[in-house]
C-alpha positions as CSV (number, residue, x, y, z in Angstrom):
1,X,0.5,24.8,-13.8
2,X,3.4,26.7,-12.3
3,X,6.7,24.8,-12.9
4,X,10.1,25.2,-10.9
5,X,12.8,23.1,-12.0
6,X,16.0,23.1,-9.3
7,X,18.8,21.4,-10.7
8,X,22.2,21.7,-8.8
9,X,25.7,19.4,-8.7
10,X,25.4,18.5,-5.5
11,X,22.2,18.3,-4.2
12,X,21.6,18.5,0.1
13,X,21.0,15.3,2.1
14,X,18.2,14.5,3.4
15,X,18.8,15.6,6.8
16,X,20.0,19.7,5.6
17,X,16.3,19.4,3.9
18,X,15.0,19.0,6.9
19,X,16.9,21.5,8.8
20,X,15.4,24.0,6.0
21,X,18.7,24.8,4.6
22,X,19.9,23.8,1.0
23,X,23.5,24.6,0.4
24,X,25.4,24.6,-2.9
25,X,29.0,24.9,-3.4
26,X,28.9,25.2,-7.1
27,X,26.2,26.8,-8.1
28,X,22.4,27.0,-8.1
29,X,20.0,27.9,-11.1
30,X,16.4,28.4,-10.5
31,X,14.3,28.6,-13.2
32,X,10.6,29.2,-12.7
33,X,8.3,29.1,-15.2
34,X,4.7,30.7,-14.5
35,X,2.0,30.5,-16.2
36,X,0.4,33.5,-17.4
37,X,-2.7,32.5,-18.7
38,X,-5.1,29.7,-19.8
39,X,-2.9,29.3,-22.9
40,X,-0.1,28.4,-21.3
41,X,2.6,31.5,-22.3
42,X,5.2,31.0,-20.5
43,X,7.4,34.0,-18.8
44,X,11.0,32.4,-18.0
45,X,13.1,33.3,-15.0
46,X,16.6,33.0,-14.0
47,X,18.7,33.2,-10.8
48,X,22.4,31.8,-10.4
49,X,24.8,32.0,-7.2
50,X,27.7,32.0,-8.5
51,X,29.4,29.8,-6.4
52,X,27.6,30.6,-3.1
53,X,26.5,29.3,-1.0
54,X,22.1,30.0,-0.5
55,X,20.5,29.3,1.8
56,X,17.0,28.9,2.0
57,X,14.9,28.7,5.4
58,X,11.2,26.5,5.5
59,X,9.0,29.2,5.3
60,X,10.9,29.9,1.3
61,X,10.5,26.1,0.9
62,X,7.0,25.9,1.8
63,X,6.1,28.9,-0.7
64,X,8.4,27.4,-3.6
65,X,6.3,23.5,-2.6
66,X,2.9,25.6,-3.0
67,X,3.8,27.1,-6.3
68,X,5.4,24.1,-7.9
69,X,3.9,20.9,-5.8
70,X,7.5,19.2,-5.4
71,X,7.1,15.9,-3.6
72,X,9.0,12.6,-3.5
73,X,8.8,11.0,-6.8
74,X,6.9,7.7,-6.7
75,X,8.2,5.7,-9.8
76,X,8.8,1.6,-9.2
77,X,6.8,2.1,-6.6
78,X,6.3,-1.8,-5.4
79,X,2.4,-2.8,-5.2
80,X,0.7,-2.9,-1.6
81,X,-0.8,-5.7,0.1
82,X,-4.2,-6.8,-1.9
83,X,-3.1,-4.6,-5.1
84,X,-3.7,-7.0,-8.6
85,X,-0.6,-6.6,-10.4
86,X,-2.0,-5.9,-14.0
87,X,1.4,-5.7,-15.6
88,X,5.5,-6.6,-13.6
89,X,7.3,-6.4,-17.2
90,X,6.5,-10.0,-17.9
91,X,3.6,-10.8,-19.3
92,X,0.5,-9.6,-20.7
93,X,-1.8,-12.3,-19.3
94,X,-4.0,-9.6,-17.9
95,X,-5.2,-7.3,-21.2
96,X,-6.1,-8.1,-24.7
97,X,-6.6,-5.9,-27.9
98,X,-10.0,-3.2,-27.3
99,X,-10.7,-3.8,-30.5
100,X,-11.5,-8.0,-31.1
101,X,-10.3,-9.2,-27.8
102,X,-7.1,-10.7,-29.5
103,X,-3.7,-11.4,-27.5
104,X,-2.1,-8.2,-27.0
105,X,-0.2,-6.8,-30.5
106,X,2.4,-4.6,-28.5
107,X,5.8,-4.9,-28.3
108,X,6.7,-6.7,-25.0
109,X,11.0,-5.9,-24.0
110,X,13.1,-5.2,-20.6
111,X,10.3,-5.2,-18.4
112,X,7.8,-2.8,-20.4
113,X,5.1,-2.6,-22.9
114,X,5.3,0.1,-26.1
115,X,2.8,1.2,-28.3
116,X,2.5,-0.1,-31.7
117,X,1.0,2.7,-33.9
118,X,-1.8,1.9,-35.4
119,X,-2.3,-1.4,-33.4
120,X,-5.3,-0.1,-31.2
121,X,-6.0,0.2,-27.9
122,X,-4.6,-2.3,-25.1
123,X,-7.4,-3.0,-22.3
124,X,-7.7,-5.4,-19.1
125,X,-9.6,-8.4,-19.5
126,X,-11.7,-7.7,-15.8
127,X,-13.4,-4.7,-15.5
128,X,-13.3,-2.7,-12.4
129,X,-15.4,-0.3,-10.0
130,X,-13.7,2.2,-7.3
131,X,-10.5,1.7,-7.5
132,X,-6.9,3.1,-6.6
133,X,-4.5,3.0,-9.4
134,X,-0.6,3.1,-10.3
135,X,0.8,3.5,-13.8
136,X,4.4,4.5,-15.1
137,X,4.6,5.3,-18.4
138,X,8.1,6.8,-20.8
139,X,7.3,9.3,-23.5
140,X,9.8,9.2,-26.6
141,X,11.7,12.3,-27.9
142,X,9.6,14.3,-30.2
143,X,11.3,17.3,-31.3
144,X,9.2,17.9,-34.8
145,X,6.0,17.7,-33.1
146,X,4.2,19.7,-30.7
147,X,0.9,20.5,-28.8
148,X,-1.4,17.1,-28.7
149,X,0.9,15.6,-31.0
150,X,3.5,15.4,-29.0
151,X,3.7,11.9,-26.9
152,X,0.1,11.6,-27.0
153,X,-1.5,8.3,-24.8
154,X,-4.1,7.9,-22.2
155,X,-5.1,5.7,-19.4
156,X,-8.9,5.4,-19.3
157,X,-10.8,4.3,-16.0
158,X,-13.3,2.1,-16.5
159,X,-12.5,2.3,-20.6
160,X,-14.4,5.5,-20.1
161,X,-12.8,8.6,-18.6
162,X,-9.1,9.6,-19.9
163,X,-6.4,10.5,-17.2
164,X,-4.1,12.2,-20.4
165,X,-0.6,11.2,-21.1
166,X,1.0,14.1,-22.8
167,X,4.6,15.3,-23.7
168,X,4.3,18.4,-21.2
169,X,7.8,19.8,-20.8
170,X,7.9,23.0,-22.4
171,X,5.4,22.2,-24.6
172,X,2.2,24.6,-24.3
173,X,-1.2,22.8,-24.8
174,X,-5.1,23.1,-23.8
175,X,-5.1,22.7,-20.3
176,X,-7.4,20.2,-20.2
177,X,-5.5,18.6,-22.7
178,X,-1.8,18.5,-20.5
179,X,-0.5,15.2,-19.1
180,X,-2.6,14.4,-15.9
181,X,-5.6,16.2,-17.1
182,X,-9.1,14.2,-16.9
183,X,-9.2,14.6,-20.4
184,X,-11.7,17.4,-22.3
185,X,-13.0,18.3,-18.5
186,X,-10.8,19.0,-15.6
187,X,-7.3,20.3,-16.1
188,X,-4.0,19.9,-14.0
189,X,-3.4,22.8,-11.5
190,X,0.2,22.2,-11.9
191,X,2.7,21.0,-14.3
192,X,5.5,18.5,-12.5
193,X,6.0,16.6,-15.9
194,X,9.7,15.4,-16.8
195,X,11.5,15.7,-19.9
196,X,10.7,13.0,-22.4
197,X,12.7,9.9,-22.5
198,X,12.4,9.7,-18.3
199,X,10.0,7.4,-16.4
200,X,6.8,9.4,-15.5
201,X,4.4,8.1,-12.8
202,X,0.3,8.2,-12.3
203,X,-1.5,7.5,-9.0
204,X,-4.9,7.6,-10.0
205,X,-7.8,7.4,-6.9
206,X,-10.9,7.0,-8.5
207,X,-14.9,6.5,-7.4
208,X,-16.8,5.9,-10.3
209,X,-20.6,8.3,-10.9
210,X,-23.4,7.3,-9.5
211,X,-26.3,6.5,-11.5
212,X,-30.0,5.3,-10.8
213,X,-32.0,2.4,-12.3
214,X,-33.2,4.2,-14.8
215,X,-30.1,5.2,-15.6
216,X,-30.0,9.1,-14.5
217,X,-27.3,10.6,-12.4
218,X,-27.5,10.3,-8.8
219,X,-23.6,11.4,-7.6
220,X,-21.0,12.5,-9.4
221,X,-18.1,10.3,-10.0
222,X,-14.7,11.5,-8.1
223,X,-10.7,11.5,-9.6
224,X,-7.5,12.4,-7.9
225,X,-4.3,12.2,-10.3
226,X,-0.9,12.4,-9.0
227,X,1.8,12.6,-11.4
228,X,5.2,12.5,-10.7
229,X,4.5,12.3,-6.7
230,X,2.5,15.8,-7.0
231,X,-1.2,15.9,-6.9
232,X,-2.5,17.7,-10.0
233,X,-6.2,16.9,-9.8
234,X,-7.8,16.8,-5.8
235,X,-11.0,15.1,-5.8
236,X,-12.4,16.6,-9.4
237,X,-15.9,16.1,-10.3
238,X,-17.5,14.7,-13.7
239,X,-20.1,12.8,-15.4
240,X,-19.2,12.3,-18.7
241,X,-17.4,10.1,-21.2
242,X,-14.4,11.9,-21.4
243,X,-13.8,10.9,-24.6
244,X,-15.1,13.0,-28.0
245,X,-13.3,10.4,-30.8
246,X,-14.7,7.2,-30.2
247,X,-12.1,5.3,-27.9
248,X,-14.6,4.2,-25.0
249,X,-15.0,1.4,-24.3
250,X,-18.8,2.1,-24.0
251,X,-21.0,4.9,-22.8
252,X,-22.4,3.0,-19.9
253,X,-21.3,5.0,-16.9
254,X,-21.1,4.4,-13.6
255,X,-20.8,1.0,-14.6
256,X,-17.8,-1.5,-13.9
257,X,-15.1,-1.1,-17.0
258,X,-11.4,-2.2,-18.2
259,X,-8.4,0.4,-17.9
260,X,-7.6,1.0,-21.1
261,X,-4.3,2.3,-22.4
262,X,-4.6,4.3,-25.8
263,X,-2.8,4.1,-29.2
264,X,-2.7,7.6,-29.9
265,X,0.6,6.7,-32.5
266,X,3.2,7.8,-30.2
267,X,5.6,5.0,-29.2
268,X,4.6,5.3,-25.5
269,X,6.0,2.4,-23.4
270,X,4.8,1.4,-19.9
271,X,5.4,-0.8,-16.7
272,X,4.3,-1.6,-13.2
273,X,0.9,-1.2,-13.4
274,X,-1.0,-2.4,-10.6
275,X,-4.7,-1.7,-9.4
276,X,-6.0,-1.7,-5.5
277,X,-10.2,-2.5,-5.8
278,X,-12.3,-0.7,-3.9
279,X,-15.0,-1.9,-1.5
């Protein structure tokens, strides 16, 4: 979960990105942080130009995009042709309360959805097979908190298998406990989460396991998170109710299920979520 953050005054145009060149006439500050083992310490590194000008050719880009996974971000992204729109900022019409069915006990305002603490979990009313899915969600400004309890939500697929939704900006955790992990089971292979208080983005493509009549395994079910417009989990295998507390929806896998999103008593607020059925 290698991390490089670029920020600059004026940022290059489109067309000098593609020319491989990035050009700053103020100044440039890399800083790079690398991960140096499984619990996430952190070695910080700084570079400034002073006023020059840098440039940097493709072949530099291509090594920085491999270590950091930098691609266009994705957020508001409008639904596609044949997608259900489960939530535009409107209405809930679509989910009810995971715990007695009842009209949704969030708080609805300016086109998104926040977690009430303590309210329980939020979950669609149809439930769903294969699927291709898109979720933005905002994590508030914890400063007094950290690890798991820092911003803590999930989405679940199928009510069963949690994509997580962590505060991971400088903020060490499990791996398979970060924002985008499949929860308990397969964790990011890079970090490209924002500061808190920004709109973060999922796009979650998911084939649900395989099972038999009788109920045994036949094929593993199949996830690919992107977050933030970088792909953190390709094509990750599991089996499992990703869940060790009691949130699923049930433990019949491989089944059709809700998406759930979890009260984990962080206010986490979220929009445009929209869902594209498989075949």
């Amino acid at each position: 979960m290698n991390v490089l953050e670029v920020p600059w005054s004026s940022r290059p145009s489109s067309n000098c990105r593609a020319a491989g060149i990035l050009e700053n006439k103020a100044s440039l500050t890399l800083w790079v942080n690398v991960l140096r083992n499984r619990e996430a310490h952190l070695k910080l590194a700084r570079a400034e130009t002073h006023g020059r000008t840098m440039p940097i050719n493709l072949a530099t880009i291509a090594v920085l995009i491999f270590f950091t996974g930098v691609e266009a971000s994705p957020d508001n992204a409008k639904a596609p042709a044949g997608a259900l729109v489960l939530f535009d900022g409107r209405d809930l019409s679509h989910w009810v309360m995971k715990k007695d069915r009842a009209p949704p006990a969030w708080k609805l305002e300016k086109g998104y959805v926040e977690v009430v603490p303590g309210s329980g979990f939020l979950m669609t009313r149809e439930k769903f097979g294969d699927f291709k899915l898109h979720v933005e969600f905002w994590i508030p400004r914890m400063p007094l908190s950290i690890g798991q309890a820092r911003g803590n939500s999930g989405v679940y697929l199928q009510g069963r298998h949690e994509i997580q939704i962590l505060d991971s900006y400088h903020n060490p955790s499990s791996p398979t406990g970060a924002c985008g992990a499949l929860y308990d089971t397969i964790a990011p292979f890079r970090n490209p989460a924002k500061p808190p208080q920004e709109w973060q983005s999922f796009d979650i493509t998911y084939r649900a396991p395989r099972m038999d009549a009788g109920g045994q395994l036949v094929e593993p079910g199949d996830v690919s998170v992107v977050l933030n417009g970088v792909t953190v989990i390709d094509h990750g295998k599991f089996s499992n109710v990703t869940d060790r507390f009691g949130g699923a929806f049930d433990e019949k896998v491989g089944t059709p299920g809700p998406i759930m999103l979890q009260d984990h008593g962080a206010r986490i607020r979220f929009r445009n979520i929209w869902i594209v059925p498989g075949q």
